[in-house]
N, C-alpha and C positions, 0 to 999 in steps of 0.2 A: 160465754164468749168474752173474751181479754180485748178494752178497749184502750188506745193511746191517745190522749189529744194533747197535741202538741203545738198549739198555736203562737203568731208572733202578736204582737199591740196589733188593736187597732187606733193608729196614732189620731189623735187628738180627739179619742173617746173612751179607750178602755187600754189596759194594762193587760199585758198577754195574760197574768194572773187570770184578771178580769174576767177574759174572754175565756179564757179556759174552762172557768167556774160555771160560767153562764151556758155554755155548751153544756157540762154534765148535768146541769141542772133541770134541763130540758129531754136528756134520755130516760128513758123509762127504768123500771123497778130493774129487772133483769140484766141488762147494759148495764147500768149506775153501780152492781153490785162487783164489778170488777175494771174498774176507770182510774188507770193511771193518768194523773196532770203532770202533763212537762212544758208547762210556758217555757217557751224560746226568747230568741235576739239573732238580730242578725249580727253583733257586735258592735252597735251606736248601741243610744239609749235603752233601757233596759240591761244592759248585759250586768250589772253590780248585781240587780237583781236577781238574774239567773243562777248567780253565783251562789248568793245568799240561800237561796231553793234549793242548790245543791251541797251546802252543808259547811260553805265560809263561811266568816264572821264579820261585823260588820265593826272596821273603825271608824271613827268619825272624824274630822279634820275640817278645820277655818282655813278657807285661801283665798286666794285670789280668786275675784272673778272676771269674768271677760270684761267688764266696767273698770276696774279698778279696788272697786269696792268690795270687803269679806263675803264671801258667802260659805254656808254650811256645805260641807261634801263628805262623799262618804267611799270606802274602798271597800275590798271584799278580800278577806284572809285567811288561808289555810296552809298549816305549816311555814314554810319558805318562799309559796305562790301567792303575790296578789294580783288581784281585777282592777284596773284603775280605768275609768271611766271618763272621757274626756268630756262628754255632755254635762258629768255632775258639778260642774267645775270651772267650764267656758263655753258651756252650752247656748244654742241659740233661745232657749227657753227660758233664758236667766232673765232676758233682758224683755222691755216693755214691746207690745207687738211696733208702737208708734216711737219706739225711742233705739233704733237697733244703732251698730254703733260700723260698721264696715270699714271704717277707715284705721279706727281706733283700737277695738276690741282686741284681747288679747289671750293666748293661751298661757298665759303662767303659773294659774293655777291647776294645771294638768299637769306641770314641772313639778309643783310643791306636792302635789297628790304620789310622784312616782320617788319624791325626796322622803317622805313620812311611808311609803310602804319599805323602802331601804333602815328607816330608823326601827321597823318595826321588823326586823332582821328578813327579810324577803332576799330570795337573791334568785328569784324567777317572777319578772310581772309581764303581765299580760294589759295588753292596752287598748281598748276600745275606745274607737275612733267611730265620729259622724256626730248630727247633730250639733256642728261648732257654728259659735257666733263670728269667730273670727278667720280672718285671712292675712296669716303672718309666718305663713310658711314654718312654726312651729318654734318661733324666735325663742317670742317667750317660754315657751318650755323649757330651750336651753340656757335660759338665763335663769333660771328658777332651780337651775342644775348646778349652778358658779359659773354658766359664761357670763362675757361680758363685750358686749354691744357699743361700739363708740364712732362717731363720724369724725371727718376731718381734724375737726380744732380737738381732740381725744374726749368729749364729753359722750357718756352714756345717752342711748338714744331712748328714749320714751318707747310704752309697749306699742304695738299694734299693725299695720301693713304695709300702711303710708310713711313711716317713720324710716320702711328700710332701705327708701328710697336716696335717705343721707347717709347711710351706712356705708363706714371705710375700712374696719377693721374688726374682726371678730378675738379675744383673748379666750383661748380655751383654757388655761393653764388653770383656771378657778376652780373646774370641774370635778364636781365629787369620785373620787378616785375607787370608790365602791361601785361604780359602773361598769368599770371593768370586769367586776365580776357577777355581774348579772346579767342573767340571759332575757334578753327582750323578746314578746311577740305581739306582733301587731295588727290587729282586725282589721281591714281595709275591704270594705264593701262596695267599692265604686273601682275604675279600672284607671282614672282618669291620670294624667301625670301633672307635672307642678306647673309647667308654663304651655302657653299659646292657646286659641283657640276652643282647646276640648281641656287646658289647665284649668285649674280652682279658681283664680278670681275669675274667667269668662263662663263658667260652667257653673261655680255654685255664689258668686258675690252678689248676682242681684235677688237670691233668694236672703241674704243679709242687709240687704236698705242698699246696694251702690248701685248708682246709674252706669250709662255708658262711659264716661269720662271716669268718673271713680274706678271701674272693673279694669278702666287700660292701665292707668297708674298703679293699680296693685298688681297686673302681673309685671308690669317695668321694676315695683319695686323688690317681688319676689324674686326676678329673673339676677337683681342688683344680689342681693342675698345669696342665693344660689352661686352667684363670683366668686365672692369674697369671701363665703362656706368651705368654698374645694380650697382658698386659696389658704385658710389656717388650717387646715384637717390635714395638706399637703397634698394630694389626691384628684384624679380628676372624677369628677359625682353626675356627668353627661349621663351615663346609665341611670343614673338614679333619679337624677330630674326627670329622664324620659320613662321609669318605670312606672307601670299598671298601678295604679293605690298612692304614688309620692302626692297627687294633688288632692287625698282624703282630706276631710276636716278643715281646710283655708292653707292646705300643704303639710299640716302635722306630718302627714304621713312621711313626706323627704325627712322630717327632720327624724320620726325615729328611724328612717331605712339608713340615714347617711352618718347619724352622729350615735344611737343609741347603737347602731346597726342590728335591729330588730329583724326577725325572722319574720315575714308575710306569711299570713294566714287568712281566706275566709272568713269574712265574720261569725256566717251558719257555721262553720266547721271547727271552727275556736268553739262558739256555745254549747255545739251538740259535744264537744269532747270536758266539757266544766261538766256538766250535766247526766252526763252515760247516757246517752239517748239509744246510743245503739245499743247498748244494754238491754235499755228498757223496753224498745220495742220487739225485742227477740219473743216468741212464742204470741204476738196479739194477732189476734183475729181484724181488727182494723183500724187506722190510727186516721185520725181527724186535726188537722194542719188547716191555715190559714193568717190570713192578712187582713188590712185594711181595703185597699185594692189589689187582686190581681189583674198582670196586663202583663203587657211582653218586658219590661224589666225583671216581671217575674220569674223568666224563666232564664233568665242570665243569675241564678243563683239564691233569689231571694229565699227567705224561710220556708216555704209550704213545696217547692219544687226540692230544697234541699233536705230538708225534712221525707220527703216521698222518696228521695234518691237511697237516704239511710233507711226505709225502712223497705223498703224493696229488695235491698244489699242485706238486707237479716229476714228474708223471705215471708213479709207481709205479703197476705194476697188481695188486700183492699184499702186503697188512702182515698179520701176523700177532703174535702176544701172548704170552709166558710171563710166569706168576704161579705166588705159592704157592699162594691158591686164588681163587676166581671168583665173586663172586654175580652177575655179569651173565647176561643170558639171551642167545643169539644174537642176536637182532633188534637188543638193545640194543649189543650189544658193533659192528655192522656197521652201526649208525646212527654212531657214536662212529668211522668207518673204518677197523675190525679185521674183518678176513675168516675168522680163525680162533683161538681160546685154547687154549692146555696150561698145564694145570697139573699144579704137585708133587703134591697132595693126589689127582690119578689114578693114579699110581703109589704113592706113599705117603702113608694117611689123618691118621695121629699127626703131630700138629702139631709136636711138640717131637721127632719123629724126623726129621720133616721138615726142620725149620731146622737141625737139627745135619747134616744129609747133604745142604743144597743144593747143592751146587757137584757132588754126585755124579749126582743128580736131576736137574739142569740139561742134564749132559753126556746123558743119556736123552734127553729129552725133544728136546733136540738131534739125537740118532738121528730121532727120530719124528718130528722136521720134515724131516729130511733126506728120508724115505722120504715121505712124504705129498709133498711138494717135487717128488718124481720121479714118483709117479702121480698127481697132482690137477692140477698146472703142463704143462698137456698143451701147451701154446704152446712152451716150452722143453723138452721132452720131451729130443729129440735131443741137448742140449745136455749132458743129465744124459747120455748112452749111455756105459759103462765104454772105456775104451780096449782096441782091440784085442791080444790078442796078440803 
C-alpha cells in the first residue's frame, strides 16, 4: 500500500517537516515501507521551505527587517525561479511577542529579498505572502525596488503604516528596470482587500499590537497611499484595492497586484505546484493531510481540504486528516474531501500539554491510523498481511 502525507505546520509547534515525520513514524512496518513525505504551505511561512524539499537551493541574504534592523533571510532558487518569502524577512515572528511594532514595522526587507533573487538572475519569482508584522500596504517593498516616498516639504518618509499618512508623492522613476521583465506570482491566502472594514489594518492589525485608534489610522493611511499609488502609476487601482488578497500581509498584496503586477495564486496551489504533489499522489492508496486546527476556515481553501481536493483530482480513494483539535463535524469534514480526523486533543485535552508533546502525539495517532488503515481499508487488506515467518 502507497502512502502520501502531506501535512501543513502545526503553527507554534512543529514544522510541517516536523509533523510529517512524526506521523510516519508512528505507522507500522508495512505502511512505513512505502511513505512518501510532502510537507506543504499554504504560501505564508514555510513555503522557502517547501521549495527547498522540492529540490531549490537555498541563498542567503542580510536585509531589512520589519524593525529596522538586519536580519538573516533566506530565498529558495532554481534555474530562473525564486521563492521569496515575506515572513523570513518582515515576519510577525521576527519581532518580540511584547515588543511588536504596528505603526512602524516595515516590509523592505521583502523588497531587498525580490532585488537579490533578480541579482541572482531570476526572471520568475514567486512570492509568499502572510505572516507579516507589518501594515504598509507594501510601501516598503517598493522602496527597496528604487521607489521613492516623499511628503509635502519633498523629504523621504520613514518605513512603516503611519508614515503614509504624510505621503504626497510617490517617484517611480528609481525602479529597477529588470521588473519589467519578470513575471511575478503572488500567494494570497486570505480573500480580504486593502481598505474598510474586512481591509488589513481592521482584519489583521490588532493581531500585530494596534488598538482601535491605531487600526483607523492605518487604514486612513493605507487608503492615503493607495491615492497617491494610482496617481504616479497613472491608472485608476479601485479594482485593485477592492481585490480578493490586495489586503494580504499589512497590503503587500496591493502592492505586488498593482506595481509588481503579479499574477494571484492560492497559496495551497502555488506549493502543491513547487512540489508535484499532484504527481506524487498519483497511484497512493491514501494520503494523510492536516493542520494545526481544522475549522470552517479550513474549508475556504486551507492546506488539508486543498490537499484532499488534488488528490481526489488523481483518483485517491482515501485522505484522512490530523489536527491538534477539530471543530468540524463529519459531514462537514467529507464535504471538504476528508474521510476521517484524529486529533491530539483525543489523546490529550490540555492544550498547552498538547503542543509541548506533539511530535509525540503525532507518532500515536500515527499508530491509530496505521491500525484503522488495516481494518477499515478492506480493498487493500491483503496488502497490510504481516509477513510470514
Amino acid at each position: 500500500m502507497r502512502v502520501v502525507i502531506a501535512p501543513d505546520k502545526f503553527k507554534g509547534s512543529l514544522s510541517a517537516d516536523e509533523v510529517a515525520r512524526a506521523v510516519a513514524a508512528g505507522l507500522d512496518g508495512p505502511l512505513q515501507s512505502a511513505v512518501d513525505l510532502v510537507p506543504m504551505a499554504d504560501g505564508g511561512d514555510g513555503t522557502v521551505d517547501a521549495a527547498l524539499r522540492a529540490g531549490f537551493s537555498a541563498v542567503r541574504q542580510r536585509v531589512t527587517g520589519p524593525d529596522g534592523t538586519p536580519v538573516e533571510a533566506t530565498l529558495a532558487v532554481r534555474d530562473d525561479t525564486a521563492v521569496v518569502e515575506l515572513a523570513t524577512a518582515s515576519g510577525l515572528a521576527l519581532l518580540p511577542r511584547d515588543e511588536l511594532l504596528p505603526m512602524t514595522a516595515g516590509s523592505r526587507g521583502t523588497g531587498e529579498l525580490i532585488r537579490a533573487a533578480l541579482d541572482a538572475g531570476c526572471r520568475r519569482v514567486v512570492l509568499g505572502l502572510g505572516g507579516s508584522a507589518c501594515t504598509d500596504g507594501g510601501a516598503g517593498l517598493i522602496c527597496a525596488l528604487g521607489a521613492t516616498l516623499l511628503d509635502a516639504t519633498g523629504s523621504a518618509l520613514a518605513d512603516g503604516g503611519a508614515a503614509l499618512a504624510q505621503l504626497d508623492r510617490i517617484d517611480l522613476s528609481g525602479l529597477d528596470t529588470r521588473l519589467r521583465d519578470t513575471d511575478f506570482v503572488v500567494a494570497l491566502d486570505v480573500d480580504n482587500p486593502l481598505l474598510g472594514s474586512t481591509g488589513a489594518a481592521y482584519t489583521f492589525g490588532p493581531q500585530k499590537g494596534a488598538d482601535a485608534s491605531q487600526v483607523a489610522q492605518l487604514d486612513a493611511a493605507l487608503d492615503n497611499f493607495a491615492t497617491v499609488l494610482a496617481a504616479a502609476l497613472g491608472r485608476d487601482l479601485q479594482q485593485t484595492i477592492d481585490a480578493p488578497g490586495a489586503g494580504a500581509a499589512g497590503g503587500v498584496g496591493f502592492a505586488a497586484l498593482a506595481v509588481l503586477e503579479a499574477t494571484p495564486q492560492t497559496g495551497l496551489e502555488l506549493v502543491a505546484d513547487l512540489v508535484g504533489l499532484a504527481d506524487r499522489v498519483q497511484g497512493a492508496d491514501l494520503v494523510i493531510t492536516g493542520e494545526g486546527s481544522l475549522d470552517q476556515q479550513s474549508l475556504s481553501g486551507k492546506t488539508p481540504v486543498g490537499v484532499a481536493r488534488i488528490a481526489r483530482a488523481a483518483g485517491v480513494p482515501t485522505v484522512v486528516a490530523v489536527c491538534g483539535v477539530s471543530s468540524l463535524t463529519d459531514v462537514e469534514a467529507r464535504a471538504g474531501g476528508i474521510d476521517a480526523v484524529w486529533t491530539l486533543a483525543d489523546i490529550e485535552p490540555d492544550v498547552t500539554r498538547s503542543i509541548a508533546n506533539a511530535a509525540t502525539l503525532l507518532r500515536q495517532v500515527g499508530t491509530r491510523i496505521g491500525h484503522w488503515a488495516r481494518t477499515e481499508l478492506t480493498t487493500n487488506t491483503t496488502e497490510f498481511a504481516p509477513e510470514e515467518a
